[in-house]
C-alpha positions in Angstrom: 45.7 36.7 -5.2 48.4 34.4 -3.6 52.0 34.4 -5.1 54.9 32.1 -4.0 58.1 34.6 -4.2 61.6 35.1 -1.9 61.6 36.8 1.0 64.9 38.8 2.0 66.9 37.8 5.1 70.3 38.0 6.2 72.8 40.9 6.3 73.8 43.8 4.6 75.4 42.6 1.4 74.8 38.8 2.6 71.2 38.1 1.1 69.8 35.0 1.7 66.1 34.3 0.5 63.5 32.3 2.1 60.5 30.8 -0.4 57.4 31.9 0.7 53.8 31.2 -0.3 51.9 34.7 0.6 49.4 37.5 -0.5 49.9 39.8 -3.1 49.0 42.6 -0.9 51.7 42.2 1.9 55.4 43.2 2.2 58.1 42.0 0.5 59.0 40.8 4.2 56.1 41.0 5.5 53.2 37.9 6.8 53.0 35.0 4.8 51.5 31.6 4.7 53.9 28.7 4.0 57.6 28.7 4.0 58.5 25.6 1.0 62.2 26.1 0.8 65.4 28.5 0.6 67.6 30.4 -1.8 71.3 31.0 -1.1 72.9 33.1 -3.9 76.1 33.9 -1.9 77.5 30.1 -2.2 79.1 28.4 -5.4 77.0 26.8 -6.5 73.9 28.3 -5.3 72.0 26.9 -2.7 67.9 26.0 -3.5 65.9 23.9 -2.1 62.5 23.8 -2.8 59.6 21.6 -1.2 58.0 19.9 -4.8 54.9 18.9 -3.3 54.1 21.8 -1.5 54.8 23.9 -4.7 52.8 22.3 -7.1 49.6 22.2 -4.3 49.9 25.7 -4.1 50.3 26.2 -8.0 47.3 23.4 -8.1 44.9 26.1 -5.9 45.9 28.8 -8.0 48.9 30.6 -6.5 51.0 32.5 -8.9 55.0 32.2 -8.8 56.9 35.2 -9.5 59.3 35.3 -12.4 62.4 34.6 -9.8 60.9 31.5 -8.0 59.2 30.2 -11.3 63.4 30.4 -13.2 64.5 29.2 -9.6 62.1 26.3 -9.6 62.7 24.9 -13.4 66.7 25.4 -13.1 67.1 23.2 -9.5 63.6 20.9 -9.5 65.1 17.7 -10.3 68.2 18.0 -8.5 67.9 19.3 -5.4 64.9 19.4 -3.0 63.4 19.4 0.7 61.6 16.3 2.2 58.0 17.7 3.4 
């Protein structure tokens, strides 16, 4: 099963999360398929941007968001979003 959920960069104390479409068997930071946007929690506000196409194709083909991403997604879809 595919799932679209964040994958952990940055430093110590200094998380920054990428977006990632990948399977449900590999690593939280681990390979993946498609990057479709970022997370930024550090910032104020916190910094999303999420690709809206490329997001609802892969929920369209039957990839499953994780709780996160999906409460990510419906918070900051109509206000902020990357061109694909």
């Amino acid at each position: 099963m595919v799932k679209i959920r964040l994958l952990r960069t940055g430093a110590k104390k200094r998380a920054k999360f990428r977006i990632v479409v990948a399977d449900e068997q590999s690593k939280r930071n681990g390979r993946f398929i498609e990057n479709i946007g970022h997370y930024n929690p550090t910032t104020d506000p916190a910094e999303v941007e999420i690709a809206r196409e490329r997001y609802l194709y892969w929920l369209s083909v039957g990839a499953r968001p994780t709780k996160t991403v999906f409460d990510l997604f419906k918070k900051y879809e109509a206000t902020r979003r990357v061109p694909s």
